[in-house]
Every structure is written in structure tokens, then in C-alpha cells.
N, C-alpha and C positions, 0 to 999 in steps of 0.2 A: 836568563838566570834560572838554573833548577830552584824545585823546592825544596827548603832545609835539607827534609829525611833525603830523599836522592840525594844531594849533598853529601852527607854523612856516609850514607853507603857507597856511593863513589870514590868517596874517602880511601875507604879499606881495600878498594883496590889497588892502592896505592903503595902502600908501607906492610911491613909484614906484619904491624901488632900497633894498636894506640890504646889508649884509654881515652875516657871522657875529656881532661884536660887536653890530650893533644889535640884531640877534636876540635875543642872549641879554639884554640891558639890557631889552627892552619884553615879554620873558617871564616876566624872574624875578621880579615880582612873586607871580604866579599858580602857575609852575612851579621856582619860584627853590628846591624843597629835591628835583629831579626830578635823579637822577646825570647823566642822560644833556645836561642842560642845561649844555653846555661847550663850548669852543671846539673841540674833535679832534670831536665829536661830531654839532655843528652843523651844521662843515663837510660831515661825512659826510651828513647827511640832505640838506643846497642840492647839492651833485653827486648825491647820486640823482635829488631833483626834476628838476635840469635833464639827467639823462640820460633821465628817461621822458620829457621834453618841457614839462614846468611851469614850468620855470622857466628864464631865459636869463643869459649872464652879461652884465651892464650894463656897466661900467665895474672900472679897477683904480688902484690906492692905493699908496702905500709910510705907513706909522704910523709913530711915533715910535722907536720899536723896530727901525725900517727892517725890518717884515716884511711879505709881500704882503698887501693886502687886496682880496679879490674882494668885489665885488659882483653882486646879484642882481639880473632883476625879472618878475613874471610879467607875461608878454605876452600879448594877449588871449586866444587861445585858451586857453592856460594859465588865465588867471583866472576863464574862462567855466566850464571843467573843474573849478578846483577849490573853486567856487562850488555849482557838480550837486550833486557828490559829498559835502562838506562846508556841511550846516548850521551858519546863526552857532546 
């Protein structure tokens, strides 16, 4: 088993765009009793990616809750990167 953040970044090679929420839904099967598997938590790991460069923000949302939802997505470089470094 990777760790979470690998997880996450792994993620977005995946799908063209998520936000935090889909992150944690297509996780928590695997990592679903991991503390850090949360929304305050998630978010923090997608702004680091995208400040080293991994990851970019795609598009934005308003949810039912009318609260913001960022989305992610890695762009090629980014994917190419974190494909190197992170074995499936």
C-alpha cells in the first residue's frame, strides 16, 4: 500500500479533474480508516501538489452547501512526474 499523499497524486493520473470530495470517495475504500483521509486534510495535500507544480487547478464549483469546490488536474508534465517517481 502507498502512502496517502502518493495515493492522491496517483489519483490524478487518473481522471481528467477531481476535487477534494472525489478524492476522498475513490480512497476510502483502501485508505478509508487513514485520519488524514479528510476534507481539511486533502485539501492541504492538492495546494501542496499544485504549489510544487503537480498539479493545476482545473475548474471551480459552488456544492449544495454553497461552499467552494476546487478542482484539480495533473497536467502533463505533472503526470509524467508523478508517474517517475510513483510506481502503480
Amino acid at each position: 500500500m502507498k502512502p496517502l499523499n502518493y495515493a492522491i497524486l496517483k489519483y490524478f493520473t487518473t481522471v481528467d479533474d477531481a476535487c477534494a470530495a472525489d478524492v476522498i470517495e475513490a480512497l476510502k475504500g483502501e485508505y478509508g480508516n487513514f485520519k488524514a483521509l479528510n476534507k481539511k486534510d486533502v485539501i492541504s495535500a492538492l495546494m501542496t501538489a499544485e504549489a510544487n507544480g503537480l498539479l493545476e487547478e482545473s475548474r471551480f464549483e459552488m456544492n449544495e452547501a454553497e461552499e467552494l469546490k476546487v478542482y484539480y488536474r495533473a497536467h502533463e508534465e505533472g503526470a509524467a512526474t508523478i508517474n517517475k517517481y510513483i510506481k502503480d
